[in-house]
C-alpha positions in Angstrom: 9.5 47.8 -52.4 10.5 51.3 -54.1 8.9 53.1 -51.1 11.3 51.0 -49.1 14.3 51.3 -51.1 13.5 54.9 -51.2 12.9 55.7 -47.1 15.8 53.4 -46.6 18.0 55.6 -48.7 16.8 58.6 -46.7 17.0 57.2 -43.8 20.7 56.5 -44.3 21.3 60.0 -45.6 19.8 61.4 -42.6 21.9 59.5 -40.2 25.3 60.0 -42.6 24.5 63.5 -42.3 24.1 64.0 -38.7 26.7 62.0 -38.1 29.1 64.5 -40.0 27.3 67.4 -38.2 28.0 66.3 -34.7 31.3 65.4 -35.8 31.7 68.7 -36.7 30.4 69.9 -33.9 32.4 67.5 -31.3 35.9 68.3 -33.1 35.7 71.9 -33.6 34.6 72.4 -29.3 37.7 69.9 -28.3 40.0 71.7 -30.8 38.9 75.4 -29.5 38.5 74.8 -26.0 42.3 74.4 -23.4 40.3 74.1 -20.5 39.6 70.5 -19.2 41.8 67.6 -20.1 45.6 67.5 -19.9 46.0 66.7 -23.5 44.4 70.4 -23.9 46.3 71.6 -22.0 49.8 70.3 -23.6 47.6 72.1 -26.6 47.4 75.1 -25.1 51.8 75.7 -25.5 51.6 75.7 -28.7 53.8 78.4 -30.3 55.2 78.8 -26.8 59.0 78.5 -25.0 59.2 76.4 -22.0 62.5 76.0 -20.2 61.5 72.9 -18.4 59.1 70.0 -19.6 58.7 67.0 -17.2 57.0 63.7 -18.9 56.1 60.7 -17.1 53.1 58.9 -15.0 51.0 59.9 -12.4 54.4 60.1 -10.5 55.5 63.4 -12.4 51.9 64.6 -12.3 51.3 64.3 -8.8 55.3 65.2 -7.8 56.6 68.2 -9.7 55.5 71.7 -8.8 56.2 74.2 -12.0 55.5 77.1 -9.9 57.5 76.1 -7.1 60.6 76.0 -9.7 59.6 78.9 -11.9 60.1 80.8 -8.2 63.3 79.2 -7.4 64.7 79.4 -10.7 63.1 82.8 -12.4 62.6 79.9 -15.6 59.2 79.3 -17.0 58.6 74.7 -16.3 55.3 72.9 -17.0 54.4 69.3 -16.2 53.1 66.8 -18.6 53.1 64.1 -17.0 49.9 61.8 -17.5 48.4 58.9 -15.6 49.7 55.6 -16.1 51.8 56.8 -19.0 54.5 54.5 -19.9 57.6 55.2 -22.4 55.6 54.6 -25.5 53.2 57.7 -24.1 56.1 59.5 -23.4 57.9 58.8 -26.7 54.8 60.2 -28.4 54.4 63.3 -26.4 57.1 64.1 -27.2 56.8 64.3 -31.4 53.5 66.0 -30.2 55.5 68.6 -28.4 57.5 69.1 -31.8 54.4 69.0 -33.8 52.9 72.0 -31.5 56.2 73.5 -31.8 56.4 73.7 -28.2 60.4 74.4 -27.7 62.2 74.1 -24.5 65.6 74.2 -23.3 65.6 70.8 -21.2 63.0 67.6 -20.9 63.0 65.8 -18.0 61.9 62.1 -18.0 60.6 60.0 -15.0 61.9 56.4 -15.3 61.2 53.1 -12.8 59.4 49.9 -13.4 57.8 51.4 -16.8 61.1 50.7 -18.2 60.1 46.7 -17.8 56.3 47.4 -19.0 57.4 47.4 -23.1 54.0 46.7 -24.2 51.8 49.2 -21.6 49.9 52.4 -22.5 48.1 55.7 -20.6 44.3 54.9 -21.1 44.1 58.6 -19.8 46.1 60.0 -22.3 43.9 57.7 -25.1 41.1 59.2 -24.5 42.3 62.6 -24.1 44.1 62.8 -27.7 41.4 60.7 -29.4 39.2 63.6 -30.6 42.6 65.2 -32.4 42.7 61.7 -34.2 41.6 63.2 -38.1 44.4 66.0 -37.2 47.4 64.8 -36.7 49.5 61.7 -38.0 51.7 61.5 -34.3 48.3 60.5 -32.8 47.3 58.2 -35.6 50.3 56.4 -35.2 50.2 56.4 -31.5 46.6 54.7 -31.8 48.4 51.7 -34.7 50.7 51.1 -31.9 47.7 49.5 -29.6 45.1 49.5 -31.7 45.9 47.6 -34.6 42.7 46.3 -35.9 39.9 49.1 -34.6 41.4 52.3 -34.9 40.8 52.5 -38.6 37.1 53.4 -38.0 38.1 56.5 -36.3 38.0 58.2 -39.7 34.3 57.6 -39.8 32.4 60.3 -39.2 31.9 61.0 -35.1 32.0 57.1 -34.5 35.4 57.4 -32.0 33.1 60.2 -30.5 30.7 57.8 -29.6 33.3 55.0 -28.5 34.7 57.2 -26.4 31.4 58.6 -25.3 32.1 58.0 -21.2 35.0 59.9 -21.6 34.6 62.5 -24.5 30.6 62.4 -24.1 27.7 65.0 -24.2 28.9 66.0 -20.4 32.4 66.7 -21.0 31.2 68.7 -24.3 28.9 70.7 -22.2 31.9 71.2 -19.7 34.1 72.5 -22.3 31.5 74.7 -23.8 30.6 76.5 -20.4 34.4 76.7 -19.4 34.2 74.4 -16.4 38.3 74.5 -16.0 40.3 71.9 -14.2 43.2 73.5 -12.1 46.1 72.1 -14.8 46.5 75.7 -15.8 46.5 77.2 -12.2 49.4 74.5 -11.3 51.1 74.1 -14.6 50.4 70.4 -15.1 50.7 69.6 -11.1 48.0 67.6 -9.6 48.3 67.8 -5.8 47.3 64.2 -3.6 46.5 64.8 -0.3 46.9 62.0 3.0 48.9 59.4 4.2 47.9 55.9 3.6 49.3 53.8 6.2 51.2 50.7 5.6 50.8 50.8 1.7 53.9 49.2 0.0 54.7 48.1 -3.5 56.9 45.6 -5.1 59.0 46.6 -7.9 60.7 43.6 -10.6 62.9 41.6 -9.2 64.7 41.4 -13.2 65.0 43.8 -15.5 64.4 43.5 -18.9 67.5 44.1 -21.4 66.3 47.0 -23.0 63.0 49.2 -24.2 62.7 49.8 -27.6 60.8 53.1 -26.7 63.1 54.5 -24.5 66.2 53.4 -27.7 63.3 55.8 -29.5 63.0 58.5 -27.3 67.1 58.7 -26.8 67.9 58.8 -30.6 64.5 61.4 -30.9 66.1 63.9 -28.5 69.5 63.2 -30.2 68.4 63.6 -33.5 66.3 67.1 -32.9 69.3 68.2 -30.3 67.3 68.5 -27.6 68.8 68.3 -23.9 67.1 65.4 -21.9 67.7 64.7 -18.1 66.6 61.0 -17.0 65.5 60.6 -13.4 63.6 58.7 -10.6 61.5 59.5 -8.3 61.2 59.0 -4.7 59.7 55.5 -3.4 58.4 54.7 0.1 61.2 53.2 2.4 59.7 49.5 2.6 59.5 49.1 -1.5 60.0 46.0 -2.0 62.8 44.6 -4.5 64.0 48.6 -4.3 67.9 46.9 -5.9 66.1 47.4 -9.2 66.8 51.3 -9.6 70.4 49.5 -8.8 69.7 47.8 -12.5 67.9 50.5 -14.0 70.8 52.7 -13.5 73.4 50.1 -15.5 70.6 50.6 -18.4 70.2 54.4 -18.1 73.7 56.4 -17.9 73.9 59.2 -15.8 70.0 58.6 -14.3 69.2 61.1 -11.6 68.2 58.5 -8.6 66.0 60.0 -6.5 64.4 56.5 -5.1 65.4 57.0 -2.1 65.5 61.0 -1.3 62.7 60.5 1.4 63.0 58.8 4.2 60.0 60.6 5.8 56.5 58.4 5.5 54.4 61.1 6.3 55.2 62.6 2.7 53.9 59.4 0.9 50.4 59.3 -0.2 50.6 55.4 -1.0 54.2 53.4 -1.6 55.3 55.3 -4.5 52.8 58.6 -5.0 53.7 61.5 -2.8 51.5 63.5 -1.1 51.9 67.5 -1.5 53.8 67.8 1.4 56.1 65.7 -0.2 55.6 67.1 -3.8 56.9 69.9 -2.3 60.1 68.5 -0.7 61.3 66.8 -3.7 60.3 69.7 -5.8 62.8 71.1 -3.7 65.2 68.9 -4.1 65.6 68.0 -7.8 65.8 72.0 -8.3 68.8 72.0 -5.9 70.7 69.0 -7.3 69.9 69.5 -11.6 68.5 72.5 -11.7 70.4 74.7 -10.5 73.4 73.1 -10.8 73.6 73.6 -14.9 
């Protein structure tokens, strides 16, 4: 029974300490290396001036060309826009973008039907802060706000490494360990979408709810640190369905920038409400001309 109390004890240590090893190991190769996810990236500004940030979804990310407006402008703009992000993802980037001391003269917001979807979260940008969980009190909180009964454990040693393992795994350590870059550098944050899908449509809310708490949050956030904020919409394919809701979502949002309907041109639509890069770089085009420039 001693020998099994004993090798049990071992046994135990031995795992305790590996566990704390490849934590170790995991944290100190995502913390060091900018190259692959776009939470890296964001980390890679820190200590840096921007004069344009753009936050959103997928439809900043795969819609707003930094180096096309660094070369109209002569100003330095990055895009950190994430997949599926929603105005609780936003929100938090943005006291992540103060906690990296990332400054910027002017944010720019994407805002459509995420302004009805209260409860929604990025699962891209989840996994991509999750290793910087132990570091930072902006991401712990992010996790409470969907995670309310699990994300506790991620203090244990490696053990959100391993729940995260087909996202944060062995392979993407490797990657980041051999350099294996994704182009968000190259592009600033822009992730082109080639094609034309024909016939896709979408169908935005026919209501609108009375009011996100996140984006109340995010307003009195850029108030409060006297930051200036620009609120806008992007383009949406021609046969959108229930397309009077920008019509509401402008009531909510003073002074939003509607660019719903800016292209008329299906050929510049990936799907019904992604563009493609031809139209990436049309609307690039566009917002520049009518905020950009015109401040």
């Amino acid at each position: 029974m001693k020998k099994f109390i004993f090798y049990s004890l071992k046994l135990i240590l031995i795992t305790f300490v590996l566990l704390v090893s490849l934590e170790f190991v995991y944290s100190n190769v995502f913390a060091r290396h900018f190259n692959r996810s776009k939470f890296q990236f964001l980390r890679s500004y820190e200590n840096q001036f921007v004069d344009y940030v753009f936050l959103g979804s997928s439809r900043v990310e795969n819609a707003i060309i930094p180096n096309q407006i660094e070369n109209l402008t002569g100003k330095k703009a990055v895009n950190f826009g994430f997949q599926a992000a929603k105005l609780k993802d936003v929100l938090f980037l943005l006291k992540m973008l103060k906690e990296y001391n990332i400054k910027y003269d002017k944010v720019l917001i994407q805002v459509d039907y995420i302004f009805n979807l209260e409860d929604g979260y990025s699962n891209i940008l989840e996994y991509n802060s999750v290793p910087f969980y132990k570091d930072s009190e902006n991401v712990k909180a992010h996790f409470s706000s969907f995670d309310n009964e699990n994300h506790y454990f991620y203090n244990f040693p490696f053990l959100r490494y391993a729940l995260y393992d087909q996202k944060n795994g062995v392979r993407e350590l490797i990657s980041n360990l051999f350099l294996k870059k994704k182009i968000y550098h190259e592009q600033k944050g822009f992730m082109k979408i080639e094609g034309h899908t024909k016939d896709s449509q979408i169908t935005l809310p026919n209501k609108i709810i009375n009011e996100n708490i996140y984006l109340n949050e995010i307003i009195l956030f850029l108030k409060t640190n006297d930051f200036n904020v620009v609120f806008y919409t992007a383009p949406f394919r021609n046969n959108t369905k229930n397309l009077d809701y920008i019509d509401k979502l402008n009531k909510k949002i003073p002074n939003l920038f509607d660019f719903s309907t800016s292209l008329q041109d299906e050929t510049l639509f990936n799907d019904g409400s992604h563009l493609n890069y031809n139209g990436a770089v049309f609307f690039t085009e566009i917002l520049t001309q009518k905020i950009l420039l015109q401040n």
